[in-house]
N, C-alpha and C positions, 0 to 999 in steps of 0.2 A: 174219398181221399185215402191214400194207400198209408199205413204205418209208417212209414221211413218219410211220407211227405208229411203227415204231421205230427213228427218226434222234430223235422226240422223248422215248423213253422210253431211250434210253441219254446223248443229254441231262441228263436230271433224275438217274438213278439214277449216273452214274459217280464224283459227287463225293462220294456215299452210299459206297462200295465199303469204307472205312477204317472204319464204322459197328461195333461189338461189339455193340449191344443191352444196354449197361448200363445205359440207364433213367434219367441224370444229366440227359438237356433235361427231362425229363417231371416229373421229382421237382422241378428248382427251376424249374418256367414256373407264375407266375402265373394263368394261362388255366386250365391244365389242373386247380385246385384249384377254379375254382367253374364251368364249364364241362360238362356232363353226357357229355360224346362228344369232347373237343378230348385228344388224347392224340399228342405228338410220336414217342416212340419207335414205337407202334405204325404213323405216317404215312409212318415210313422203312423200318420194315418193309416195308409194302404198296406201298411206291414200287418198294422193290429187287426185291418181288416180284410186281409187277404186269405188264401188258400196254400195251401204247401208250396211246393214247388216255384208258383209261379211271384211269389213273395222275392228271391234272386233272380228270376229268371224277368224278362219283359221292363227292366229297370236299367236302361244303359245310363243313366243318370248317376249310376252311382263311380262310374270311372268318373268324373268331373270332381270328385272331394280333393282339396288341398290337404288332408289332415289336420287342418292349422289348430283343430278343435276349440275355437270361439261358441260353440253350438254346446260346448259342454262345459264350460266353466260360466254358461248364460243361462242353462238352465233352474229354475225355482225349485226343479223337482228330483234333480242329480239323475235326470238318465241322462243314457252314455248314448246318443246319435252316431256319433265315430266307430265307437264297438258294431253298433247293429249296421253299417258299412261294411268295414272290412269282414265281419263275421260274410255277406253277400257276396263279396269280390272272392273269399276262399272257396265256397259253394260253387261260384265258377271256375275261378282255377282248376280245382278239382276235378270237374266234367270237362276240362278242355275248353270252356265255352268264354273265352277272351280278346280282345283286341289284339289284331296281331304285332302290335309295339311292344305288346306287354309281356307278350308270347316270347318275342325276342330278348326284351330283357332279363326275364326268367331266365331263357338259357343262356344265354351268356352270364349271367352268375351261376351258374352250373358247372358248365366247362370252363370259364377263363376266370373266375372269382371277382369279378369285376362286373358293372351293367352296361360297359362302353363298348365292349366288343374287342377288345385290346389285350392283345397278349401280356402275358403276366411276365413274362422277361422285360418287358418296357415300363414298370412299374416304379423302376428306382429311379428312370434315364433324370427325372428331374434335379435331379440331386448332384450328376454331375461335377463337378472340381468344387465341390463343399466340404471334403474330408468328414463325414458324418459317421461317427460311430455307430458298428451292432450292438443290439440293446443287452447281446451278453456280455457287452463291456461296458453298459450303463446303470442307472437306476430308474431313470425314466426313461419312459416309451411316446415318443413323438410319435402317436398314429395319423397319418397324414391325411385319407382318407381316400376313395377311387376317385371321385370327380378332382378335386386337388391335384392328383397324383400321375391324372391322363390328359388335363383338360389344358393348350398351353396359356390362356389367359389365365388359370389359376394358380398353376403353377408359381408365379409370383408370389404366390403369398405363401408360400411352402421355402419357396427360398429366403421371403423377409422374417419369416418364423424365427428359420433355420440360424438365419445369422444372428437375429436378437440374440435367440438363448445362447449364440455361441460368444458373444460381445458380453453378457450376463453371467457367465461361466455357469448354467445350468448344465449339469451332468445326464443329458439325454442321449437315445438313441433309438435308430428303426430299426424292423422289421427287415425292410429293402423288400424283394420282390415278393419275400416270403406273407406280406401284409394281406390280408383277404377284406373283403364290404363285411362289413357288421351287422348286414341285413335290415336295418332301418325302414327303406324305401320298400323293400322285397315286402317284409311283411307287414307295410299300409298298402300295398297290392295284393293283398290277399294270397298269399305264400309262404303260410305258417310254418308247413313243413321245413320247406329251404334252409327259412328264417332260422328256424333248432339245430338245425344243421351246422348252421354256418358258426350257430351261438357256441354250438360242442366243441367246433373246430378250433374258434379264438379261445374259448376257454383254456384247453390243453395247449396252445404254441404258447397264450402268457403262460399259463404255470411252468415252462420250460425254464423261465428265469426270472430272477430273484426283480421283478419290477417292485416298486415302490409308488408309483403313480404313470396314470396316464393322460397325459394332453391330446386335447382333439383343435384339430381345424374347424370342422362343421360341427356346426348344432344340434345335427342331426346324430351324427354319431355320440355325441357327449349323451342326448337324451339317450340313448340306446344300451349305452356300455352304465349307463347312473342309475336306470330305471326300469329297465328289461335284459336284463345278466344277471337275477337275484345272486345266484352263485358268486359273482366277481365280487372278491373280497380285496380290492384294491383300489386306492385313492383314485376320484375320474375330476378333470377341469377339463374347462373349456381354455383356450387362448387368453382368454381377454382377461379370466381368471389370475392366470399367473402373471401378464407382464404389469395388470394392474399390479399387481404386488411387489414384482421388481421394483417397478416404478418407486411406490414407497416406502421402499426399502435404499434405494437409493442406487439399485446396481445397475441402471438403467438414467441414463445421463442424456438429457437434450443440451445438441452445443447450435443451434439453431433455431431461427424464429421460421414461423406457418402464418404468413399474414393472410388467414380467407377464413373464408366463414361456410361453416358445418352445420350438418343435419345431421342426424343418426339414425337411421332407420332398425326397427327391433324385431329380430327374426323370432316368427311363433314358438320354434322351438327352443330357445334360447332364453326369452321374453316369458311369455305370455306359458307356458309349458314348461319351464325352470325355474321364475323369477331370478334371473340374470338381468339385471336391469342397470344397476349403477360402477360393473365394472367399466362395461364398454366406455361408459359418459365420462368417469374418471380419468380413462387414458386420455382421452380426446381435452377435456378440459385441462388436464396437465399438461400440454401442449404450448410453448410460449408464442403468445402472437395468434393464435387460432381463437375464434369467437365460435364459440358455440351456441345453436338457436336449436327451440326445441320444436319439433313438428308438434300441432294440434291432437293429431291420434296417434299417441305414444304409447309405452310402455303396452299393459296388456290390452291397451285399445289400438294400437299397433293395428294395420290394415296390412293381412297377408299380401305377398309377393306375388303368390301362384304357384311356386315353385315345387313344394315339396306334392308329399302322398302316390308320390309315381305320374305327377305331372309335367314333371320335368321329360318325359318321352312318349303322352299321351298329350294328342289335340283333340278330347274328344267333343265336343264343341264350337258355333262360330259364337264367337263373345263379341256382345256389341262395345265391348272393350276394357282389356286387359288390364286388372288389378294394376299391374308395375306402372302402366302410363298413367293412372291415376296419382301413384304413390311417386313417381317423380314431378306432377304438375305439383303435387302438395310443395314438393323441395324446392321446387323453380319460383312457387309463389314467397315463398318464406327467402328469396333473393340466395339461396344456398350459391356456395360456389361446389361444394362437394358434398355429396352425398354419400357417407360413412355407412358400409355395410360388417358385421362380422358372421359371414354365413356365405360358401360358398353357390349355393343355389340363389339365395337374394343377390348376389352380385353380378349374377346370369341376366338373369331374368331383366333386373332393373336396368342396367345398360345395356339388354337389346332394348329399352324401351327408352332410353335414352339417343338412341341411336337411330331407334324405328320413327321418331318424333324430328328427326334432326336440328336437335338440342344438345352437339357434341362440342359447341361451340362457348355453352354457358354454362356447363353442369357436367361436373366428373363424378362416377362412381368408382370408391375406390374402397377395398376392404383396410379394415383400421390400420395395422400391421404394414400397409402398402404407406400409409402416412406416416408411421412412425418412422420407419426408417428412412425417411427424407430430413428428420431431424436429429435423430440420438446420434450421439459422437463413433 
């Protein structure tokens, strides 16, 4: 075994060393239940037991992780399964030796700053007759996010955001086209490099101006900008954070009832990855008229969507069947009329699988923010 292949194979395998084989990531990952060959316990196995190189390499199992890291907050023994992943996915990166989705998505956050492939002058188009302040005439930064900001089903909630805090007189403002990915997804794809990059780059356009906090849409980017930006020295919420708090505070006014009855689905990152758990439920139960029912796998038992860790543009995979159809049979059985998401990737996901089911007829999926503003005044 050559030097450089086992500098990288005691690399990957040392943090493994605490590992017993009791099969606790494997029984509660998501993946590993509709996935035909995605098996954690076995991939720590064959890490500790492998040879250099071929420890990344001979593993396309590892494009199938959702990042949702159930597998690490399961552990008895605090190893990190998800580390010793992406640590493999960079090893390929690195050599070129990747899915060509992922290939694509890489560069287009390269050239366009974005993973959609969409020019960054159509970045703001969502925003439209909103009259939305730049944030050097704000104090908050409404980071909108790329999927929100390209996608036109999400969009919706980028405009119900937009008008709450402007009905609540919050003092925010974007970016506009100027906004870049936060790198979140880029690096659970194994694109550390990018990922620093991209970190440098948000770093220096905020310090451009005097922010005082930032709001995020996705979950994804809250965990990214609160827990991998050590440097950002500036207040990070989520959505659900702040209009829970309008809410009781009072600047946020329902002049309308929601007679149906809700579920809440709790995205990993948000959830189970933040403890974010009782803003969402609050809005929702503040709600006059709306009944709230709690699904059986909640909060940090929450059953991943599929969506995140750069699966959102990898199939790598035939699943004998997708997490999301699972997680709306759970909504359908509990008689949901809607299925409350706050995470634009969960809101993907679950309504193609509400759709892929043709169950468009008994079951809306719709992000919280998209409910609220069918009733605040």
């Amino acid at each position: 075994m050559s030097t450089e292949s086992e500098r990288l194979a005691n690399i990957l395998r040392e943090p493994l060393f605490p590992c017993i084989q009791c099969g606790k990531c494997t029984g509660g990952c998501p993946i590993s239940v509709i996935s035909p060959h995605f098996n954690i316990r076995r991939l720590l196995y064959e890490t500790l037991n492998s040879k250099g190189e071929e420890i990344a390499y001979q593993k396309e199992m590892i494009w199938d992780c959702s990042t949702c890291t159930t597998c690490v907050k399961r552990c008895p023994k605090k190893v990190d399964p998800l580390d010793l992943i992406i640590s493999m996915r960079s090893v390929l990166v690195e050599d070129g030796h990747l899915p060509p989705k992922v290939r694509d998505v890489l560069k287009s956050i390269s050239v366009r700053g974005n993973p959609w492939n969409i020019g960054q002058e159509k970045r703001s188009e969502w925003a439209e007759g909103l009259d939305i302040k730049s944030i050097a005439d704000a104090e908050v930064l409404y980071y909108v996010c790329c999927t929100t900001a390209f996608d036109p089903r999400l969009q919706k909630i980028a405009r119900a955001l937009t008008k709450t805090f402007q009905k609540a007189g919050v003092n925010f403002g974007t970016l506009g086209n100027d906004e870049v990915c936060c790198g979140n997804e880029i690096r659970r794809m194994g694109d550390i490099w990018s990922f620093d990059a991209l970190k440098e780059m948000n770093l220096g356009m905020f310090g451009q101006f005097p922010i005082k906090q930032i709001i995020t849409t996705s979950p994804h980017c809250y965990n990214t900008f609160k827990n991998e930006y050590k440097e950002l020295a500036i207040d990070v919420k989520h959505y659900t954070q702040v209009v829970s708090d309008l809410i009781k505070k009072k600047k946020l006014k329902f002049s309308r009832k929601l007679e149906k009855t809700v579920t809440y689905h709790d995205p990993c990152f948000l959830g189970r990855q933040n403890q974010i758990f009782e803003e969402p439920r609050a809005i929702l139960m503040s709600i006059p008229g709306l009944t709230f029912i709690e699904m059986d796998r909640a909060r940090e038992r929450a059953l991943c969507c599929e969506g995140g860790g750069g699966r959102m543009w990898i199939e790598a995979f035939e699943a004998k069947e997708r997490t999301a159809t699972i997680r709306v049979n759970e909504a359908l059985e509990l008689g949901a009329d809607i299925l409350a998401v706050a995470c634009p990737f969960c809101l993907l996901t679950l309504e193609d699988a509400v759709k892929g089911g043709g169950y468009e007829d008994r079951i809306q999926v719709l992000d919280i923010m998209e409910i609220v503003t069918q009733v605040i005044e």
